[in-house]
C-alpha positions as CSV (number, residue, x, y, z in Angstrom):
1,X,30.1,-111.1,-8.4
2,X,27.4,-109.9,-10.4
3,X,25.2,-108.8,-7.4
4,X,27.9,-106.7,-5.6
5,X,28.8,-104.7,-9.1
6,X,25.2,-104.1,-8.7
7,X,25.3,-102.8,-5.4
8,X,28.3,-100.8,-5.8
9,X,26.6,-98.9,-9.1
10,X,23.2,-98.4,-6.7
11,X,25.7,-97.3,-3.9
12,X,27.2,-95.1,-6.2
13,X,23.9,-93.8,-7.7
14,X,22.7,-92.7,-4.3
15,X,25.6,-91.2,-3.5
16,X,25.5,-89.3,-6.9
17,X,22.2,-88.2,-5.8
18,X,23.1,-86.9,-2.6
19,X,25.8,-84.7,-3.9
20,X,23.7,-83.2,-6.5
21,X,21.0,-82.6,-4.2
22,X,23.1,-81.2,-1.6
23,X,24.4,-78.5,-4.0
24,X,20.9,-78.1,-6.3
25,X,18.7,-77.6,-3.3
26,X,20.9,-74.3,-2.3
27,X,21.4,-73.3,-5.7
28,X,17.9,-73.5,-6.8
29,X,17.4,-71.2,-3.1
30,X,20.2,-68.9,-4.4
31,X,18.1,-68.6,-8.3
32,X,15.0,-68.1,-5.9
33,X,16.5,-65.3,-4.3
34,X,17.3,-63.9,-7.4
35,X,13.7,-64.2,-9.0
36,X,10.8,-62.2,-10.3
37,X,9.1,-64.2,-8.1
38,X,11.1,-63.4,-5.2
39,X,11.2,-59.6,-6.0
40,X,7.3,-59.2,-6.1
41,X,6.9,-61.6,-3.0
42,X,9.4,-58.6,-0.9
43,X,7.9,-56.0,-3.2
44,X,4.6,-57.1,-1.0
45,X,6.5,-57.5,2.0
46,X,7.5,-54.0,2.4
47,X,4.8,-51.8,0.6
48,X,2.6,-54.4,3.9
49,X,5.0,-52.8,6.6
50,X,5.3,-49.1,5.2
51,X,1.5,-49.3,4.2
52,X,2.6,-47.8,1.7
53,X,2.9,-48.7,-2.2
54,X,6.5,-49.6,-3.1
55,X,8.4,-50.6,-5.9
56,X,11.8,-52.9,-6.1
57,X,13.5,-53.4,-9.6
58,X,15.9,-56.4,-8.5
59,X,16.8,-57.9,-5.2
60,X,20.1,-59.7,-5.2
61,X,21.9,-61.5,-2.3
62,X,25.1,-60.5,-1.2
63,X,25.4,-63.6,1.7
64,X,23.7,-65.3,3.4
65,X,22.4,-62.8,5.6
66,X,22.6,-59.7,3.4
67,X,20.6,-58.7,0.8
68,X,20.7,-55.8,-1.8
69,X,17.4,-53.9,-3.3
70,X,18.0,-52.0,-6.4
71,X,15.7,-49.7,-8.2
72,X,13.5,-49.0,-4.7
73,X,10.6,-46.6,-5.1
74,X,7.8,-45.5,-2.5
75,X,4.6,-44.2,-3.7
76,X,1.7,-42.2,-1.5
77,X,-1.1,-44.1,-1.5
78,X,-3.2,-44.5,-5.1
79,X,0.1,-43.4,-6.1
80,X,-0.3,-39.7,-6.3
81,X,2.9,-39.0,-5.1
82,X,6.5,-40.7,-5.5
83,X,8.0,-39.4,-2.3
84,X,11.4,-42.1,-2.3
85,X,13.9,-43.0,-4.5
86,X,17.4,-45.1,-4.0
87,X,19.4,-46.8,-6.1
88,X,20.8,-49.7,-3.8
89,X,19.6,-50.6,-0.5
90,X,21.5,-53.4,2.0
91,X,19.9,-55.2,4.6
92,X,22.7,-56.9,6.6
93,X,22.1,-59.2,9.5
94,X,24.8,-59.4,11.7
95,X,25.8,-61.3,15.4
96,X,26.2,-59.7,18.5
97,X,26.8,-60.0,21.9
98,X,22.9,-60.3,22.2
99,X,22.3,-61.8,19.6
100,X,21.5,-61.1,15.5
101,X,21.7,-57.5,14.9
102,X,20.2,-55.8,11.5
103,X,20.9,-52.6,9.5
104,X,19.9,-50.8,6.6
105,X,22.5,-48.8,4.5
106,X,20.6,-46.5,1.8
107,X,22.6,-45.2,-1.3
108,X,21.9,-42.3,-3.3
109,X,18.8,-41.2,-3.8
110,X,16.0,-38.9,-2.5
111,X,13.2,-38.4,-0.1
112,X,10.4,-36.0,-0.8
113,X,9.4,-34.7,3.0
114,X,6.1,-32.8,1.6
115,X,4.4,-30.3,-1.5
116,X,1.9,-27.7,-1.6
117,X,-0.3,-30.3,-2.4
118,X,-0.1,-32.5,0.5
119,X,-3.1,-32.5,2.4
120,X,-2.6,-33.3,6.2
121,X,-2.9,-37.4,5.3
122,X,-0.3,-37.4,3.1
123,X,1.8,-36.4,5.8
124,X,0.5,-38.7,8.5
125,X,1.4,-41.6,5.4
126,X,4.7,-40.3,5.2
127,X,5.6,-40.1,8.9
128,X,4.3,-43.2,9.8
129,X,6.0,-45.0,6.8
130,X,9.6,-43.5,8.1
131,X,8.9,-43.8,11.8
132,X,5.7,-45.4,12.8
133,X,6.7,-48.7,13.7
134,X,8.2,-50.2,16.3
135,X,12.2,-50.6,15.2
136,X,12.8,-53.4,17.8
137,X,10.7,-56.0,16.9
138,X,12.6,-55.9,13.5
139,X,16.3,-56.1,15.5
140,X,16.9,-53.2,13.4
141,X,19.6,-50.9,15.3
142,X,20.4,-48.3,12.3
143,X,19.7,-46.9,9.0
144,X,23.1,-45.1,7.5
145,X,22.1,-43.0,4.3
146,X,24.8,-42.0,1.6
147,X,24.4,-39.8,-0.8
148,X,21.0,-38.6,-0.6
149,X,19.0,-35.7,-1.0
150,X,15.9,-34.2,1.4
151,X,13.4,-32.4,-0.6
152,X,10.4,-30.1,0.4
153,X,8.7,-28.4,-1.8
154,X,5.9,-25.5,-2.0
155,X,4.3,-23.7,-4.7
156,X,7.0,-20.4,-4.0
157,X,10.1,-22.3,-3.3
158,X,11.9,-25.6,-2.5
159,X,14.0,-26.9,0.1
160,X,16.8,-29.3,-1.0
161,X,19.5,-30.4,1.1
162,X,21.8,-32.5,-1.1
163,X,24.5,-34.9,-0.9
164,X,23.2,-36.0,2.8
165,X,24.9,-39.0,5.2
166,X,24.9,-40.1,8.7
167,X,22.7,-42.3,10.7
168,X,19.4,-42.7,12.1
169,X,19.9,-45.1,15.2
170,X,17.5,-47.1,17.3
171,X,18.8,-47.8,21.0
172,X,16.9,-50.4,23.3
173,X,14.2,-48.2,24.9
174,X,12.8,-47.4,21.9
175,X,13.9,-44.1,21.4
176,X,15.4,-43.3,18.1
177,X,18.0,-40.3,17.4
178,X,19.1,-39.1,13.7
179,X,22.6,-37.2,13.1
180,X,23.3,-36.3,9.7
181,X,25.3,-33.8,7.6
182,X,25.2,-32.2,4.0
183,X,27.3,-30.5,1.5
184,X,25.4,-28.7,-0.5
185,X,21.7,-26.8,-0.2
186,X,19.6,-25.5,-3.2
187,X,22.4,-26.3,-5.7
188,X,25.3,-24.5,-3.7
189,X,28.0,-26.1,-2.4
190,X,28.3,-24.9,1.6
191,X,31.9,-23.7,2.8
192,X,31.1,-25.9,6.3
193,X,28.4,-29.2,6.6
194,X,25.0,-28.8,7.5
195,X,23.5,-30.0,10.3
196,X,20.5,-32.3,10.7
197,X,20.0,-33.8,14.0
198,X,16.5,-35.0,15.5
199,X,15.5,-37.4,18.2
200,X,12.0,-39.1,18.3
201,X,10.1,-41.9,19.6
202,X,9.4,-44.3,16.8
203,X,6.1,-46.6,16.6
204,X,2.5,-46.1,16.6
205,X,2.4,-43.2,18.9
206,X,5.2,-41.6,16.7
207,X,6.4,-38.1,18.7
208,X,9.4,-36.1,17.5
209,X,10.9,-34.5,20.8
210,X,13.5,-32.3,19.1
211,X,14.3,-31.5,15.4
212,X,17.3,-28.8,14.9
213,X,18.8,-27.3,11.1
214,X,22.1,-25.8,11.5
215,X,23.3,-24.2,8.6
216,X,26.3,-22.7,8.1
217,X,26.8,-18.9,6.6
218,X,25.4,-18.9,3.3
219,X,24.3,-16.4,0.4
220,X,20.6,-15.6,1.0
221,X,20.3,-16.4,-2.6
222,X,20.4,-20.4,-1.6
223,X,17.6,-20.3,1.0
224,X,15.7,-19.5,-2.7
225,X,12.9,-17.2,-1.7
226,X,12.5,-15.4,-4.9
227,X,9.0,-16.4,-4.9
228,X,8.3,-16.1,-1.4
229,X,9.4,-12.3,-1.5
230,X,8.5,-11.4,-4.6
231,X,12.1,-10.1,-5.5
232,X,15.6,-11.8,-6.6
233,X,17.7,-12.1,-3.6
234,X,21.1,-10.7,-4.8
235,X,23.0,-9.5,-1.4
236,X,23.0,-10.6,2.2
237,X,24.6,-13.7,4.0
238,X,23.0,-16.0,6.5
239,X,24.0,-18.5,9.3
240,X,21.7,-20.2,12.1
241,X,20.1,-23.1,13.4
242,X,15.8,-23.5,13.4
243,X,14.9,-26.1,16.1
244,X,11.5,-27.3,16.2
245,X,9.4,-29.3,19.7
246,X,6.5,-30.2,20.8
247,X,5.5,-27.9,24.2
248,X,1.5,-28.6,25.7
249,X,0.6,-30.4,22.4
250,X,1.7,-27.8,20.1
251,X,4.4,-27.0,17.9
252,X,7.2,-25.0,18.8
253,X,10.1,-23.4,16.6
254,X,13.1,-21.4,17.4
255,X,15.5,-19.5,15.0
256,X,19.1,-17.8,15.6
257,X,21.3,-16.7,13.4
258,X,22.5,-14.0,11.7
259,X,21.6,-11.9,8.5
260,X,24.7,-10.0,7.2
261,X,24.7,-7.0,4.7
262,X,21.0,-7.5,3.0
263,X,19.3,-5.2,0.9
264,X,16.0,-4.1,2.3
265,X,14.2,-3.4,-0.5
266,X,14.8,-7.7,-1.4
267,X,13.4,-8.4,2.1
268,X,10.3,-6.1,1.7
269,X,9.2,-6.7,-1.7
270,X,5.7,-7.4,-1.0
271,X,4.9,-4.7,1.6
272,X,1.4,-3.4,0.2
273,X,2.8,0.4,0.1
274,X,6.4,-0.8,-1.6
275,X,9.6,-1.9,-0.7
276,X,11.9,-0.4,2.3
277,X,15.3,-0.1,1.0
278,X,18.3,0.3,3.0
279,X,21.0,-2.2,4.8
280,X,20.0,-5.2,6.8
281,X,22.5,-6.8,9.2
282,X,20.4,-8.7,12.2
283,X,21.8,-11.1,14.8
284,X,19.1,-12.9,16.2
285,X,19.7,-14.3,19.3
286,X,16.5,-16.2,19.8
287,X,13.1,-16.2,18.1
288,X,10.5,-18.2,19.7
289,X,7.0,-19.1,18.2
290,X,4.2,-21.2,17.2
291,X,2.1,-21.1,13.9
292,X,-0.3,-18.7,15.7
293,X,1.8,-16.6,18.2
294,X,5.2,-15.6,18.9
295,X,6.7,-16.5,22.2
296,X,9.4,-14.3,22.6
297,X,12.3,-12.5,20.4
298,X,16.0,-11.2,21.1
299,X,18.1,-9.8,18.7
300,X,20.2,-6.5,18.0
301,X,21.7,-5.1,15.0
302,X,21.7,-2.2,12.2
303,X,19.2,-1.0,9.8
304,X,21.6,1.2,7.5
305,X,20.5,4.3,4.8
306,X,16.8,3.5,5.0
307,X,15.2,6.0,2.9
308,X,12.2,8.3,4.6
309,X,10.8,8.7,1.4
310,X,10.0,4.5,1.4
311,X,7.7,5.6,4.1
312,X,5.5,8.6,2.4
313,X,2.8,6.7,1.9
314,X,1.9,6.0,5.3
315,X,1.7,9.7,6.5
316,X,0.2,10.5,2.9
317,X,3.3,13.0,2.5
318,X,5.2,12.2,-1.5
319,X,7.2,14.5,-1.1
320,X,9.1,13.1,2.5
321,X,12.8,12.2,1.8
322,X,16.2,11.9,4.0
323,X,17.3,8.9,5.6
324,X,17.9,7.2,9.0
325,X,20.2,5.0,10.5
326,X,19.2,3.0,13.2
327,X,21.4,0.9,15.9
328,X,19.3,-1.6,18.0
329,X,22.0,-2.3,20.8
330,X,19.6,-5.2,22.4
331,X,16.0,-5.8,22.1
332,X,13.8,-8.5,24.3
333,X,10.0,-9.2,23.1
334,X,7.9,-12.0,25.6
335,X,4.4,-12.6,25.7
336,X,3.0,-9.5,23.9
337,X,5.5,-7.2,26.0
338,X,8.4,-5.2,25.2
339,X,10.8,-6.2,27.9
340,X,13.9,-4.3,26.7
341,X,15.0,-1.9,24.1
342,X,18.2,0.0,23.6
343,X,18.4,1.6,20.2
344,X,20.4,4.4,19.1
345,X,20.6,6.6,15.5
346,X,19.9,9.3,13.2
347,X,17.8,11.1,10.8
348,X,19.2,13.6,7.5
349,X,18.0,15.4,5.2
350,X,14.3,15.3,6.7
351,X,12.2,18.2,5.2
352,X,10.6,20.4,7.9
353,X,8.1,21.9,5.2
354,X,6.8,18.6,5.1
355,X,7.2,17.3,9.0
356,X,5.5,20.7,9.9
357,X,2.6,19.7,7.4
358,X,1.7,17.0,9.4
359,X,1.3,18.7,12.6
360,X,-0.9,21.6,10.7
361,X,0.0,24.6,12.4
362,X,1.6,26.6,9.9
363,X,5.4,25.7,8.0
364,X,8.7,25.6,8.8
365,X,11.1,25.6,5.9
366,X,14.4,23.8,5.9
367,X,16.3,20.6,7.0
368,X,15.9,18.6,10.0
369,X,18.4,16.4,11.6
370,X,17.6,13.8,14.3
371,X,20.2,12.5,16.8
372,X,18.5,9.6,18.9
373,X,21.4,9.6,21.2
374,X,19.9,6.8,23.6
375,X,16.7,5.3,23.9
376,X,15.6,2.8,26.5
377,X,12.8,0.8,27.2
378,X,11.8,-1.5,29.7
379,X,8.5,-3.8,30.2
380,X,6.5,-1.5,27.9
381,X,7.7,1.8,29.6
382,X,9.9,4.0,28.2
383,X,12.6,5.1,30.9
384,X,14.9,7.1,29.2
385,X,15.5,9.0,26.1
386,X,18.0,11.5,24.6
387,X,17.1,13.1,21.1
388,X,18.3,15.9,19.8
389,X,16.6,18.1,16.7
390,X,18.6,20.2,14.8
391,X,16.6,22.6,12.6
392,X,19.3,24.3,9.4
393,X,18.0,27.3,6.6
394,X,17.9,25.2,3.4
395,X,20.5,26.1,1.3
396,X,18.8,28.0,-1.5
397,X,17.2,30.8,1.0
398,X,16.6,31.5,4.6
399,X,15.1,29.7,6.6
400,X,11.3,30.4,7.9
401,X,9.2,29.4,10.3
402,X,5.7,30.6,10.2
403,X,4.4,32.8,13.1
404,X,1.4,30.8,13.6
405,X,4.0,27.9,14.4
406,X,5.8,30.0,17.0
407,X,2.7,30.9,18.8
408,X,1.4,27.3,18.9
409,X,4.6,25.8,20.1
410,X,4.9,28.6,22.8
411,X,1.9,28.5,24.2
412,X,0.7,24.9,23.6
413,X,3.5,23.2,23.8
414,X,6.2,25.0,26.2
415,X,3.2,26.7,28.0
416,X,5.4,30.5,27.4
417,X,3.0,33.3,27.2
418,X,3.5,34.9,23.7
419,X,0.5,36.5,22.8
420,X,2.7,39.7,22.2
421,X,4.5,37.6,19.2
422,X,1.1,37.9,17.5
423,X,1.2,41.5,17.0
424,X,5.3,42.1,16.9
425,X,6.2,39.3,14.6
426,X,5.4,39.4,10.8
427,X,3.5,36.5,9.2
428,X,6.7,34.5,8.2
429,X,9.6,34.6,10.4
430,X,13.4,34.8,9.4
431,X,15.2,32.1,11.6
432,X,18.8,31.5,12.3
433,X,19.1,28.8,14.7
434,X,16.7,26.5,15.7
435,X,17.0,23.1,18.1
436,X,16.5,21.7,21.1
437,X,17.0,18.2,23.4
438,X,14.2,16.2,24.6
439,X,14.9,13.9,27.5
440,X,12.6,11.8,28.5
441,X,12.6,10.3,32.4
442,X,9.6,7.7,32.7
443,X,6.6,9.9,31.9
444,X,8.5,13.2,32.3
445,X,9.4,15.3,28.9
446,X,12.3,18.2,29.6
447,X,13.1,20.3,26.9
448,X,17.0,21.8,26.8
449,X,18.0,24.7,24.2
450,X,20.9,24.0,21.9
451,X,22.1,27.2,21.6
452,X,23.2,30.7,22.5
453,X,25.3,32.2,24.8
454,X,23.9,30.0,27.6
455,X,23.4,27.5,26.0
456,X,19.4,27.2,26.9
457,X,18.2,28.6,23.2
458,X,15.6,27.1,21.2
459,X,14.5,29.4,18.6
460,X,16.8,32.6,17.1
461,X,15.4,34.7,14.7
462,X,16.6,37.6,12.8
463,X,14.4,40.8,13.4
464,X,15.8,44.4,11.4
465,X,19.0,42.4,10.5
466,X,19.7,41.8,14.2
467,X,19.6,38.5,15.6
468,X,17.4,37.6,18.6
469,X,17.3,34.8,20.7
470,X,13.3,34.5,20.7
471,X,12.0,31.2,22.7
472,X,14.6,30.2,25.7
473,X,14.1,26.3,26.9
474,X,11.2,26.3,29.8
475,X,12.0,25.8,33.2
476,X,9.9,23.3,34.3
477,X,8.9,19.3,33.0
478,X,5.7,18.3,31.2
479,X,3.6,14.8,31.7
480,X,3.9,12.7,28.8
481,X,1.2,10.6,27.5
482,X,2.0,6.6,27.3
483,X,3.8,6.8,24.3
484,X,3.9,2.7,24.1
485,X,0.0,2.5,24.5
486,X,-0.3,5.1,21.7
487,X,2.1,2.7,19.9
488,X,0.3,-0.8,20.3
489,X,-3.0,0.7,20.0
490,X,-1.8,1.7,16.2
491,X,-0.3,-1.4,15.7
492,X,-3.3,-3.6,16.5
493,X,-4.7,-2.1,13.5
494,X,-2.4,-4.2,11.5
495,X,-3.8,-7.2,12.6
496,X,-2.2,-10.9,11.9
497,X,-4.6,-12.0,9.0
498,X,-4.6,-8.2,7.1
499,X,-0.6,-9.1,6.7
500,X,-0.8,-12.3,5.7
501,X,-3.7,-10.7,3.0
502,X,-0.9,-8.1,2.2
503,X,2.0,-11.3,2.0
504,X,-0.2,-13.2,0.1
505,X,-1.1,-10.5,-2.3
């Protein structure tokens, strides 16, 4: 009797034992999990696999395939930089049809995508600790962010895209594709989401195929280019999307978009003989470049009240005013060529005193008007124009033109014999209508009066009180130089690195 009481208290010993084991082993697992110990050891585990330094507060189980990281932080290397931050992130391991599946959901927080004082390695670190690695051999099908914020920054602005979710998947050919949206950019809430969408070819030999911004029509103030400018932006709306791929082994970026009701002078702050101002409203249909070259370029739209006066200083002339408006109906740029321009507009209030000054052959006093009634070009060549000049008495006095002018322009310029002029015509000549039409045909210039009873007047003047139609339009067509090679050959005197000294200043 004695012997089987002691069995049954061994028997009951062991089986005491085995219950208590059964449930301390996983518990002590479960207060493993939740351990310093356990924190550090996946602290190591990740900043290994990122290669770079990274920081985990607390790391608490949610099942038994799930775990949550709280408090995560990623670090450059040394850690110079912090360039992530979330509150919470899951890991959750889940069955499929082909077997366990994993995902990573991140939860409000930030990633820094690069500074001014990034050098190119800081980069490669960043890239290759988002992307370099080969998803697959982790089972890991998608990363879904909430709530978190892109940042780039540079000494004369930042880039913040806030509030951002969506997904960056992994499919089984290694190709990886990112689709995500946000509310707000630069601190302003957008009226429609942006757009971030990329695809890419994770791993060692990391390559992003196609990376497109879509953002939706915003105030200019919000792209936050104060510093970039040099002026507040106050006015002007933008929409459009800036795609960037790789073509031959270089970058590529496109823009389109629109630039609604911008003031000029805020857009041209830093040009090194002042600001332009005026209206801005663009639609870009297509701008295509690289950091050394652009591509090609579309686009039409207005350039509205620009004053003349902005533009003194590059014909020396202070005292230049009037305005112009100009309508670019559609413009094509591709490989260092004007393919096609159509542009329309006008000119008031321009000063002849001072438009004669720059020719130098005597003065013409008075205000000029300039009707560009059509202007086409095509692959470098201008094939058409209509312009018309109209030539008023200011409004104090009449209006002069000096005889020196008259004789030049007849003889030089219409080819008219006129040496009589010289000894009829007093120093300074009364004028009461003067204009003419230029249309140009290719490389053929025809000049068309404006006026008198014909119709084929240039010049009237008044002679005794009496009014005489002086210089009639010439019956014949004069050769025109290449305007366009006049034109590039001035602009390659701009070159690429004297702006950038002139942005940069």
């Amino acid at each position: 009797m004695a012997m089987m009481l002691r069995r049954r208290k061994i028997l009951l010993a062991i089986s005491i034992l085995l219950v208590v084991g059964s449930i301390a082993v996983p518990l002590a697992y479960a207060i493993y999990l939740r351990s310093d110990a356990h924190r550090r050891s996946i602290e190591a585990e990740v900043s290994d696999y990122l290669r770079l330094p990274t920081d985990i507060e607390r790391v608490t189980p949610l099942s038994r395939h799930s775990r949550r990281f709280s408090g995560v932080k990623v670090w450059l290397p040394r850690r110079s930089s912090q360039i992530f931050q979330c509150d919470q992130a899951i890991w959750r391991t889940e069955p499929t049809e082909s077997g366990l599946q994993n995902s990573l959901a991140i939860h409000d927080g930030w990633f820094l995508l690069g500074t001014g004082d990034f050098s190119r390695d800081d980069y490669r670190f960043i890239l290759r600790g988002g992307f370099g690695h080969d998803f697959n051999e982790l089972d890991l099908s998608s990363v879904r962010l909430h709530n978190m914020s892109i940042v780039w920054r540079q000494p004369d602005f930042e880039l913040r895209v806030e509030n951002a979710n969506g997904e960056v998947s992994f499919d089984a050919d290694g190709g990886g594709r990112a689709d995500l949206t946000a509310d707000r950019l630069n601190g302003v809430d957008v009226t429609q989401p942006i757009s971030i969408r990329a695809m890419f070819t994770p791993g060692a030999g990391l390559r992003f195929h196609l990376v497109t911004l879509e953002i939706p029509r915003i105030p200019l103030a919000s792209l936050a280019l104060d510093e970039v400018l040099g002026a507040t932006m106050t006015s002007g709306w933008f929409d459009g999307v800036l795609s960037y791929r790789r073509s031959n082994g270089e970058p590529v970026f496109s823009l389109r978009g629109t630039v609604e009701d911008a003031r000029l002078e805020e857009l041209t702050q830093r040009l090194p003989n002042g600001p332009l101002h005026g209206i801005v409203d663009i639609n870009l249909t297509k701008a295509t470049f690289t950091p050394n070259r652009l591509i090609a370029l579309e686009f039409s739209g207005d350039l509205s009240a620009v004053r003349l006066g902005d533009l003194a200083p590059f014909f020396n002339q202070p005292e230049l005013n009037g305005q112009f408006n100009l309508r670019v109906h559609q413009a094509r740029y591709r490989e260092n060529q004007l393919a096609y321009l159509s542009t329309s507009g006008e000119a008031e209030a321009v000063p002849m005193e001072v438009v004669t000054r720059l020719i130098g052959r005597g003065v013409i006093t008075g205000i000029m008007r300039v009707t560009l009634h059509s202007l086409l070009i095509v692959d470098d060549v201008i094939q058409r124009a209509d312009i018309d000049l109209d030539v008023v008495p200011p409004a104090d006095g009449p209006g002069t033109i000096d005889r020196q002018m008259i004789l030049y322009a007849a003889n030089n310029v219409l080819g008219i014999e006129s040496t009589w002029a010289n000894e009829v015509l007093p120093e300074k000549v009364e004028y009461v209508h003067l204009g003419c039409k230029l249309l140009i045909d290719r490389n053929e210039l025809t000049i068309e009066g404006l006026h008198g009873a014909d119709g084929k007047t240039i010049l009237t003047i008044r002679v005794l009180g009496n009014e005489l139609g002086l210089i009639q339009q010439p019956e014949k067509t004069f050769p025109m130089t290449d305007i366009m090679t006049l034109v590039r050959r001035r602009m390659a005197e701009y070159d690429m690195e004297r702006l950038m000294q002139w942005w940069g200043d």
